[in-house]
C-alpha positions as CSV (number, residue, x, y, z in Angstrom):
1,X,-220.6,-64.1,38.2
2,X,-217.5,-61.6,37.3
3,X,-217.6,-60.5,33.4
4,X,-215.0,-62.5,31.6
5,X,-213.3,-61.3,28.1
6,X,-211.9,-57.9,27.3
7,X,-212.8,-54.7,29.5
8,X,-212.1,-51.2,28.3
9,X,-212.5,-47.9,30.3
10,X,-214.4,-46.7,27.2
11,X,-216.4,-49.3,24.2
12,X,-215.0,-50.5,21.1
13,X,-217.1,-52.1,18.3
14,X,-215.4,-55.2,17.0
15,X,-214.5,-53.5,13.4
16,X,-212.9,-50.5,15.8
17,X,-211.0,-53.4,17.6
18,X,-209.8,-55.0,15.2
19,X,-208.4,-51.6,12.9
20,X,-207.0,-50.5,16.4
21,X,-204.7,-53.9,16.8
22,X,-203.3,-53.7,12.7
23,X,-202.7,-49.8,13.5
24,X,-201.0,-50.3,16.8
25,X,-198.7,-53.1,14.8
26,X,-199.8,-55.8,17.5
27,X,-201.4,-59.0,16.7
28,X,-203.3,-61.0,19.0
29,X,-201.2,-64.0,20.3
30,X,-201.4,-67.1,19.3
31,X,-201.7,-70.2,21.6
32,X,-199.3,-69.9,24.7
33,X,-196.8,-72.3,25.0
34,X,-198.1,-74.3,28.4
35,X,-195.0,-76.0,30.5
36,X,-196.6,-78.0,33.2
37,X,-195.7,-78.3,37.1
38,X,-193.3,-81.0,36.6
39,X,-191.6,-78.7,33.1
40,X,-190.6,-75.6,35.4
41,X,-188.7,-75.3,39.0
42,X,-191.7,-72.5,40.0
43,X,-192.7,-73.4,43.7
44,X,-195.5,-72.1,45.6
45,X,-192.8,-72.3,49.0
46,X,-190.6,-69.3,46.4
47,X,-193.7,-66.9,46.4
48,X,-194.9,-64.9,49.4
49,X,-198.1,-66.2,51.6
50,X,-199.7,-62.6,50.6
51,X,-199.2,-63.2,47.2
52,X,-200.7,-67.1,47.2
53,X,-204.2,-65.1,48.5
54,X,-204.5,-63.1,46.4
55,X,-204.0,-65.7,43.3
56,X,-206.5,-68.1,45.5
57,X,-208.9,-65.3,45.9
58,X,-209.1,-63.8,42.6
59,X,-209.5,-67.9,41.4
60,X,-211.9,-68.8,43.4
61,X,-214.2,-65.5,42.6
62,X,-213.9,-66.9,38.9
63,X,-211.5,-64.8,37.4
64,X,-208.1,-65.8,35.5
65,X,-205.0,-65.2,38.2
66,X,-201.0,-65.3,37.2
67,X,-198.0,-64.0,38.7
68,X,-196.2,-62.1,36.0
69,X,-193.1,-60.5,35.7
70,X,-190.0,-60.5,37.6
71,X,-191.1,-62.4,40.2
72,X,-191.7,-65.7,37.8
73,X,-188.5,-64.7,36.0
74,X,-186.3,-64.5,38.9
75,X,-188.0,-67.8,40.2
76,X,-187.0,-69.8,37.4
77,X,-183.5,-68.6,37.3
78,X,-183.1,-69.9,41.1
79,X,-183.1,-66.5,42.7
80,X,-185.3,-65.3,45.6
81,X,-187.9,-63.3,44.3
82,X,-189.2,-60.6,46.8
83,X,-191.6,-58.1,44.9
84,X,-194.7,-60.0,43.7
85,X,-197.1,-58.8,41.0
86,X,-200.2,-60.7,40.0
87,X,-202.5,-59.5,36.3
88,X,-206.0,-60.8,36.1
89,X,-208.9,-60.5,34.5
90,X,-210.8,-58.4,37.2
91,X,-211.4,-54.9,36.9
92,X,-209.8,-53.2,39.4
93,X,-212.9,-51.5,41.0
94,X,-213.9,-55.6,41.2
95,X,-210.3,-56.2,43.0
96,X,-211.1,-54.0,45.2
97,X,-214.7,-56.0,46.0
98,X,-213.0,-59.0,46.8
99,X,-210.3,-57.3,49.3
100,X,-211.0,-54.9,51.9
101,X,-207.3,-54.0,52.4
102,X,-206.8,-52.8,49.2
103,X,-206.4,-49.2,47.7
104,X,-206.3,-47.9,44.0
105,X,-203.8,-46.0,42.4
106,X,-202.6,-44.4,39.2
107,X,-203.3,-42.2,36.2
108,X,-202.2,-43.4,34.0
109,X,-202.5,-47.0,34.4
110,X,-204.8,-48.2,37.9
111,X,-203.6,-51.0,39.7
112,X,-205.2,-52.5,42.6
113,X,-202.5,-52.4,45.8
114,X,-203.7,-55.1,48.1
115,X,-201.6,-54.2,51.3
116,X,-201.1,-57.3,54.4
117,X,-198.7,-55.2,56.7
118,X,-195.9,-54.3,55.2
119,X,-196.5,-56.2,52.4
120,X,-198.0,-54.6,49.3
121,X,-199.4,-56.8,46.2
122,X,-199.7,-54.9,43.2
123,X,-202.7,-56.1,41.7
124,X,-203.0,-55.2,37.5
125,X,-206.1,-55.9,35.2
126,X,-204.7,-57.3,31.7
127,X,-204.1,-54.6,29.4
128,X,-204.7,-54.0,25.5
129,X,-203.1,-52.4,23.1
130,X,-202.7,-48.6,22.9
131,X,-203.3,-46.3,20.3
132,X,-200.4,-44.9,18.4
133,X,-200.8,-41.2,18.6
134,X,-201.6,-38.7,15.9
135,X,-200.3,-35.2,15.3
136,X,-201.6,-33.7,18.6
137,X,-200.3,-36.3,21.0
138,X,-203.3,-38.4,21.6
139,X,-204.7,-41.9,21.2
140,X,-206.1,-42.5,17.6
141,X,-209.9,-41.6,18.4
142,X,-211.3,-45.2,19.2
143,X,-210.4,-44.6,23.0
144,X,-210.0,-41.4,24.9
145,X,-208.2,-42.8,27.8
146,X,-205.0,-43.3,26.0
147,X,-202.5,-40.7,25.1
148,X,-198.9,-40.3,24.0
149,X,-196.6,-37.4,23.7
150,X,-195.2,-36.1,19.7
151,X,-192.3,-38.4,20.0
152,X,-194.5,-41.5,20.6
153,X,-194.2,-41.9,24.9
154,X,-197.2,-43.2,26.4
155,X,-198.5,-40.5,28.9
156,X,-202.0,-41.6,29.9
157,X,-203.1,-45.6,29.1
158,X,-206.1,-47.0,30.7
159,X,-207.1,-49.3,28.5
160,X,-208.2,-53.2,29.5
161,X,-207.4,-56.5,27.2
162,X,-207.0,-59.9,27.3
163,X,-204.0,-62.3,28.5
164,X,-203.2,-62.5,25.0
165,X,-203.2,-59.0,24.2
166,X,-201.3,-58.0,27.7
167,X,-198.2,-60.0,26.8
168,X,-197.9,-57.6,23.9
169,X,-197.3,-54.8,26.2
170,X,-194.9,-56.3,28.6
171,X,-191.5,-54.9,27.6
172,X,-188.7,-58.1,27.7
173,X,-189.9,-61.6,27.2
174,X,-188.2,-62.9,30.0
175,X,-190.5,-60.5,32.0
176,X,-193.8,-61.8,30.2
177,X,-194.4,-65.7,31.8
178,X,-197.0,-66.1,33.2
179,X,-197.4,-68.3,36.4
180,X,-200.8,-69.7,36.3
181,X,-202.2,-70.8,39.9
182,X,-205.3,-72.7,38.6
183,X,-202.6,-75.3,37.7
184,X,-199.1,-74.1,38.3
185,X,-198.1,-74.1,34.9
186,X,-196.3,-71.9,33.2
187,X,-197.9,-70.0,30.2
188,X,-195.8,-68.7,27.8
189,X,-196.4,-66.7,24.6
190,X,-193.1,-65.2,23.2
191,X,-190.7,-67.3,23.8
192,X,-189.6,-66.2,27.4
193,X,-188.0,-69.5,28.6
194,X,-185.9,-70.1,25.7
195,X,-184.4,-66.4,26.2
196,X,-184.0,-66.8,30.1
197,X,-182.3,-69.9,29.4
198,X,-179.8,-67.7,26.5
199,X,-179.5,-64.9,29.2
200,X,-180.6,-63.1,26.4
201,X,-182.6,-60.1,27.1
202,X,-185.0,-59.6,24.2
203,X,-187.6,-56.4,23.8
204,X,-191.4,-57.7,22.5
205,X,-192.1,-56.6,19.3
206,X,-190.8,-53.5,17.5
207,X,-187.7,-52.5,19.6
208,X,-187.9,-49.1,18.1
209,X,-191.7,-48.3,18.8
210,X,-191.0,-50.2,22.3
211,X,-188.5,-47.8,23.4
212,X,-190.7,-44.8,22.0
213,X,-193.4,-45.6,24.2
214,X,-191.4,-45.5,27.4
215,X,-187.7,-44.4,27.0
216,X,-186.9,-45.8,30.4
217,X,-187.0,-49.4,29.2
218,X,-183.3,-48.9,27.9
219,X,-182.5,-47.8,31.4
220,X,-184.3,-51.1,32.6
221,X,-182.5,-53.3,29.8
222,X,-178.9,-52.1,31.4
223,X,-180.1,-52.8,35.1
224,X,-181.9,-56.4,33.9
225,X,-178.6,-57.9,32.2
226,X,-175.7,-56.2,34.9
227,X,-178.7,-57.7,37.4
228,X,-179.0,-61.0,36.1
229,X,-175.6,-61.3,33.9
230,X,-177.6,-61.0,30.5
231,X,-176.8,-60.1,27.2
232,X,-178.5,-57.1,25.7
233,X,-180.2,-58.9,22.1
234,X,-178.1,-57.0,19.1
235,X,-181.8,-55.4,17.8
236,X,-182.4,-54.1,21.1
237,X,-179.1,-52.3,21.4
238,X,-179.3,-51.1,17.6
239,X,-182.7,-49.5,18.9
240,X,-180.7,-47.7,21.8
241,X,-178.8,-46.4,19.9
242,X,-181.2,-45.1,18.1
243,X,-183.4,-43.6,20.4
244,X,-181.0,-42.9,23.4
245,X,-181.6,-38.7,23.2
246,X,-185.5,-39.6,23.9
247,X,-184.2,-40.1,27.8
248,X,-183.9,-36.2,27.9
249,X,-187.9,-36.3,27.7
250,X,-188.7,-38.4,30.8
251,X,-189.4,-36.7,34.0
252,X,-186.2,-35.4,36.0
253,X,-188.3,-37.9,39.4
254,X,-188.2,-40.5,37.7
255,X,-185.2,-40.8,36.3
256,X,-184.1,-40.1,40.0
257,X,-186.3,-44.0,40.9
258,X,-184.2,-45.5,38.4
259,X,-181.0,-44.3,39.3
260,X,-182.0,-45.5,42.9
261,X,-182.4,-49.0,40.9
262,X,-179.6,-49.3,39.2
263,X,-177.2,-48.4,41.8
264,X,-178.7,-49.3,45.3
265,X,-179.0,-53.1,44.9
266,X,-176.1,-54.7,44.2
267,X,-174.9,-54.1,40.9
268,X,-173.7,-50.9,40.6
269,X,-170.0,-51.5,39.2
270,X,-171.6,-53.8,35.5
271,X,-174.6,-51.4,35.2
272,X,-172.0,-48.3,35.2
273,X,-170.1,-50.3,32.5
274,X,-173.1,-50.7,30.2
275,X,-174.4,-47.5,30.4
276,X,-171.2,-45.8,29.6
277,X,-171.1,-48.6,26.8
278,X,-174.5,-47.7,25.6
279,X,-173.9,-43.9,26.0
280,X,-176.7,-43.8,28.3
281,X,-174.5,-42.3,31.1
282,X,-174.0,-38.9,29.2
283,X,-177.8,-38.2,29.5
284,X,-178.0,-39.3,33.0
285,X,-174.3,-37.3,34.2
286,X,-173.3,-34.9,31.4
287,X,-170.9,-32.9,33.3
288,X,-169.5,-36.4,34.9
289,X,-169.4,-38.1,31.5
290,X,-167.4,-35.1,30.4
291,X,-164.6,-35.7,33.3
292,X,-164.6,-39.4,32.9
293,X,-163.8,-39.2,28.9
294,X,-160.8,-37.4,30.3
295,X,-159.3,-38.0,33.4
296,X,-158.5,-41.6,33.5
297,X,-157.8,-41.3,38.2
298,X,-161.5,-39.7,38.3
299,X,-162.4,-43.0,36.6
300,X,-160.1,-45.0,39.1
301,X,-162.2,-43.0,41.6
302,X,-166.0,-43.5,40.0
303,X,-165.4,-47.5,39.6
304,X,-164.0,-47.8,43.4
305,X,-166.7,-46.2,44.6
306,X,-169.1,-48.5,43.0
307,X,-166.9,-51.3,44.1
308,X,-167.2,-50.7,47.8
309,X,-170.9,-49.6,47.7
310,X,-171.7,-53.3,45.8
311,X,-169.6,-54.9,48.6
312,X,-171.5,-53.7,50.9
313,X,-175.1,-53.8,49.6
314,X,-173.7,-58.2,49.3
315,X,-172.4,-57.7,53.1
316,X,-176.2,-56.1,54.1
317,X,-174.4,-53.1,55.1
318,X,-177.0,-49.6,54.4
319,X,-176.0,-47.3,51.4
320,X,-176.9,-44.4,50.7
321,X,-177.7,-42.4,47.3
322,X,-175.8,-39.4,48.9
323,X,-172.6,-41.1,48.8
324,X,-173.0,-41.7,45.3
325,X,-174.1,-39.0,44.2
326,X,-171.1,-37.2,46.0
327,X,-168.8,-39.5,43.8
328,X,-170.5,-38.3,40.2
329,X,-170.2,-35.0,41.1
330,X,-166.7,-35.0,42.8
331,X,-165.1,-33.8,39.4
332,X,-167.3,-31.4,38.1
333,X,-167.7,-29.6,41.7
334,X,-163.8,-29.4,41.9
335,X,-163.2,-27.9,38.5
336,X,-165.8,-25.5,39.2
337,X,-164.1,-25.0,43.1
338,X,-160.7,-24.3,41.7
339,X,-162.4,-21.7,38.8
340,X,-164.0,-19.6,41.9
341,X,-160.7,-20.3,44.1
342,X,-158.8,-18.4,41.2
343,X,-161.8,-15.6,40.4
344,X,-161.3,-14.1,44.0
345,X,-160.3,-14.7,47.8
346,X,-162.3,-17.6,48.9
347,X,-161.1,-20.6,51.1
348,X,-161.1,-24.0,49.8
349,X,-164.3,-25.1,51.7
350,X,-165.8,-22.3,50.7
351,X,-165.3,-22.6,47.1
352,X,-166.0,-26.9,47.3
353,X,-169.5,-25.2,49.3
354,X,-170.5,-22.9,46.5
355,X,-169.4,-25.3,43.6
356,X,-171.7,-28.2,45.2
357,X,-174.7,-25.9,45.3
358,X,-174.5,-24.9,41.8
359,X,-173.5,-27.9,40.7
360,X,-176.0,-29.8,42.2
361,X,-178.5,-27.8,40.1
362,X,-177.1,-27.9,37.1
363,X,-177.4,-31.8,37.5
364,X,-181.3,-31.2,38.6
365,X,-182.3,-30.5,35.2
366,X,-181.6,-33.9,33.8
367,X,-182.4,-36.6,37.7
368,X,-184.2,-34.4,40.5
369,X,-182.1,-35.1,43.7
370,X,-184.2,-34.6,46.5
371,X,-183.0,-32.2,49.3
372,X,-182.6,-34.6,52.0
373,X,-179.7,-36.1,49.5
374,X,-177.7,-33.3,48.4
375,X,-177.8,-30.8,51.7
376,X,-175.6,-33.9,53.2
377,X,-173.6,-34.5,49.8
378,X,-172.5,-31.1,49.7
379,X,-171.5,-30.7,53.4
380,X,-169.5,-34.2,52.7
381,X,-167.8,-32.6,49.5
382,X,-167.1,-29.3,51.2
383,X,-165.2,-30.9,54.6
384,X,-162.2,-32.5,52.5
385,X,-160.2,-30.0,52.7
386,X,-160.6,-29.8,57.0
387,X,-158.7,-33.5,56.7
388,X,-155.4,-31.6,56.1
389,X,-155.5,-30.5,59.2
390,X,-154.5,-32.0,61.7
391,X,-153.7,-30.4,65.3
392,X,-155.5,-27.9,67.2
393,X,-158.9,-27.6,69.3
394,X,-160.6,-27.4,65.9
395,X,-159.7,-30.5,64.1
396,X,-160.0,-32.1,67.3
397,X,-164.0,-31.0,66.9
398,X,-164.1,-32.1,63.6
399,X,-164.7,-35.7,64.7
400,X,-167.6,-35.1,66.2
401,X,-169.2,-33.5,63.2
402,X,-172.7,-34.8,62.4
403,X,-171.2,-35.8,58.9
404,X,-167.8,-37.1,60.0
405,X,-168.1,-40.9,58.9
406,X,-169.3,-39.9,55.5
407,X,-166.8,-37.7,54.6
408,X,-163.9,-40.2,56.1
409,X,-165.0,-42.6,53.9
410,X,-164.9,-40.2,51.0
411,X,-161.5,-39.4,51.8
412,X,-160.8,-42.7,52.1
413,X,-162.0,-43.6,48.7
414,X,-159.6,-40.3,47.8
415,X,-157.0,-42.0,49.3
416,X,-156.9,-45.7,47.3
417,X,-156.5,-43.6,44.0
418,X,-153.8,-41.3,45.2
419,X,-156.0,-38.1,45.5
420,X,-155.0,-37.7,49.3
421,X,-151.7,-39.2,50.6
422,X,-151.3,-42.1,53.0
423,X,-149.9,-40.4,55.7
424,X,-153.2,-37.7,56.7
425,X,-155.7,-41.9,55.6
426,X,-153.8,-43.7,58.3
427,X,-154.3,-40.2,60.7
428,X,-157.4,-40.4,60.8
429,X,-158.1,-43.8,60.4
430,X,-156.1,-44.3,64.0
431,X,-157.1,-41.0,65.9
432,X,-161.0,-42.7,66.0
433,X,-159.5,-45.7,68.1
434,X,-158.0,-43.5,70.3
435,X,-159.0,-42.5,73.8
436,X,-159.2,-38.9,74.8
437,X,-156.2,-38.6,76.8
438,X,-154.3,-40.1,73.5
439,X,-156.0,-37.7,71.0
440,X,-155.0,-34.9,72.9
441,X,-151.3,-35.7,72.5
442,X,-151.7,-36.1,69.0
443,X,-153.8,-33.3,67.8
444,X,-151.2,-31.6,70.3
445,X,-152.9,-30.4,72.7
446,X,-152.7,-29.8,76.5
447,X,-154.9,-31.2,79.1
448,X,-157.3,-28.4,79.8
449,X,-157.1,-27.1,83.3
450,X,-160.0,-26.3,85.3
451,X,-161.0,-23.2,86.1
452,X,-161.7,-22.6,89.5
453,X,-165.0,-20.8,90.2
454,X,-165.3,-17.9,91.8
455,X,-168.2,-17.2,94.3
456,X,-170.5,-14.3,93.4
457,X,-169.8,-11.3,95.3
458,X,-172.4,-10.4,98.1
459,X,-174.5,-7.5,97.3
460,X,-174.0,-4.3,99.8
461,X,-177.8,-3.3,101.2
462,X,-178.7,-0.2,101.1
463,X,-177.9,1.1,104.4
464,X,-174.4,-0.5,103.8
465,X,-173.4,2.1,100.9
């Protein structure tokens, strides 16, 4: 039979336990609000055929099985979840006893991922409470394997709990029902439903101490309520506030996953707004927070951008980060363009070259930007000035440049707020329809005669000279 009850990567005494829950300022819940099948519009036909065997699995083995999360959230609010996570009881060295297909991962928390193709079930054993750290950045002595940095992140956290004690470490309550398969009833212990049915979005427990622990969660609060038309609870925006300059802490890569988050999937235009409105944005973008506080067509520019790239993510049309990323660092790269162009004798792709190099590193030190992003982004950036020309062999070749589209569009973009007149748009917009007799007339040219080829001359023998 599995072990049932709490499970902790190292032993706690009860008296140890129960000093660890007061210190950590989290009590033990208190009977879950149950709303039965009939209550809740949670259908086994919304959740993936990989998920439902996993749930049966880990049930029939004996141990406790929900979905939990956004899945159960999303669910409820008559969305189509597709990312399913399941907690459990099980330790995840036992998850991986029940499935052959399934890896473990992580540091600092493990989780069991129980792969079925392309599907991947994240698999997570219920966790406790964590240790509030002490003056050198660790856990509190009762457990090694948790550990927070001097401002109160949690850096290293493998420590297992009960249901009643995980809900306490889930970070909105709309993200903390649990779906239970042993009867399809929804358990919930903080009050979840009423807040999904707000569209309130409401951190569990101490916002404050919540945000410490992980400083991305304000980043998640912005991408939950633009996402799912929320309102940010006033206590949780008072503790963002508060804590805002702790986003300078997180690591540079993953910062970069969130950004990929918040503006990838749909919603890119509202979670703009609410960062700018939390003053999130500055810590993200300094130099493009700079130029939006003062250039009201750069804003035109940032907010069309996001526009078209939620149009298209709602049309299935592919985005990607490099565009965006282009469009954030438009004004900085060029200001800094025009400063070299005015230093010394350097052309205007030149100077938009250098200016995207540098920077692009500048902006490194706060979201790393992976290579295969900004090498593109800064070739797009440095080609808008080649759109002012137009006639000749070599703006004739500039179509075919690997890079073309994406610096059309750019310019394009340019274009709608006044940056680049009409005229050169509806050029190039039209030249692509053309055929090549057509383009050569209007990037006035001349139909190339061929040259006619001479036959080699016969080489004289020896005896010939």
């Amino acid at each position: 039979m599995p072990r049932r009850g709490c499970y902790y990567t190292a032993p706690f005494s009860d008296l140890k336990r129960v000093l660890y829950l007061k210190i950590s300022g989290i009590q033990k819940a208190s009977e879950p609000r149950i709303i039965p099948r009939p209550s809740h519009n949670v259908s086994r036909a919304d959740i993936s055929k990989s998920a439902l065997k996993v749930l049966y699995r880990l049930n029939k083995a004996g141990y406790q099985a929900f979905l939990v999360g956004g899945c159960v959230r999303d669910a409820l609010l008559g969305l189509h979840p597709k990312d399913f996570d399941v907690a459990t009881n099980a330790h995840p060295d036992e998850v991986r006893a029940l499935f052959s297909n399934c890896r473990l991962i992580g540091r600092r928390f493990r989780l069991a991922h129980v792969r079925f193709g392309r599907e991947v079930i994240e698999v997570a054993t219920f966790r406790g409470a964590a240790a509030p750290a002490d003056g050198n950045g660790n856990g509190n002595g009762f457990d090694s394997d948790v550990a927070h940095d001097e401002q109160g992140r949690i850096l290293r956290d493998n420590v297992y709990g009960t249901v009643e004690e995980d809900v306490w470490r889930r970070d909105f309550t709309c993200n903390a029902l649990y779906y239970n398969i042993a009867d399809f009833s929804i358990w919930d212990y903080v009050g979840g439903m009423d807040d999904i049915r707000a569209r309130r979005l409401v951190l569990i427990g101490d916002p404050v101490k919540r945000l410490r622990e992980d400083p991305v969660r304000m980043l998640r609060a912005v991408r939950f309520a633009a996402k799912l038309d929320f309102t940010i609870d006033h206590a949780a925006a008072l503790a963002i506030a508060e804590t805002r300059t702790l986003l300078r802490n997180v690591p540079p890569a993953r910062l970069f996953d969130e950004f990929l988050k918040m503006f990838q999937l749909g919603h890119a235009q509202r979670t703009f707004e609410l960062l700018r409105a939390h003053r999130l944005f500055e810590l993200l973008f300094p130099e493009t927070a700079e130029h939006l506080d003062r250039d009201e067509n750069f804003l035109r520019f940032v907010e069309r951008a996001l526009a078209s790239t939620d149009e298209r993510v709602a049309h299935g049309q592919a985005v990607t980060p490099m565009f965006l990323i282009g469009v954030f660092l438009w004004a900085p790269v060029t200001r800094f363009a025009e400063e070299l162009r005015e230093q010394g004798q350097v052309s205007d792709v030149e100077s938009l070259a250098v200016a995207a190099r540098e920077i692009t590193l500048m902006q490194q030190s706060r979201i790393a930007l992976p290579r295969r992003f900004t090498a593109p982004m800064c070739d797009m950036l440095a080609m808008q000035p080649r759109f002012e020309v137009r006639r000749g062999r070599r703006a004739l070749g500039f179509l075919e440049h690997r890079r073309f589209r994406a610096a059309y569009d750019f310019m394009m973009l340019r274009a709608e707020v006044g940056e680049v007149d009409r005229e050169t748009a509806d050029f190039w917009t039209a030249v692509q329809t053309q055929n090549q007799e057509q383009r050569l007339q209007t990037f006035e040219l001349s139909a190339a005669k061929k040259r006619r080829r001479r036959k080699p001359r016969r080489r004289r023998s020896a005896g010939q000279a």
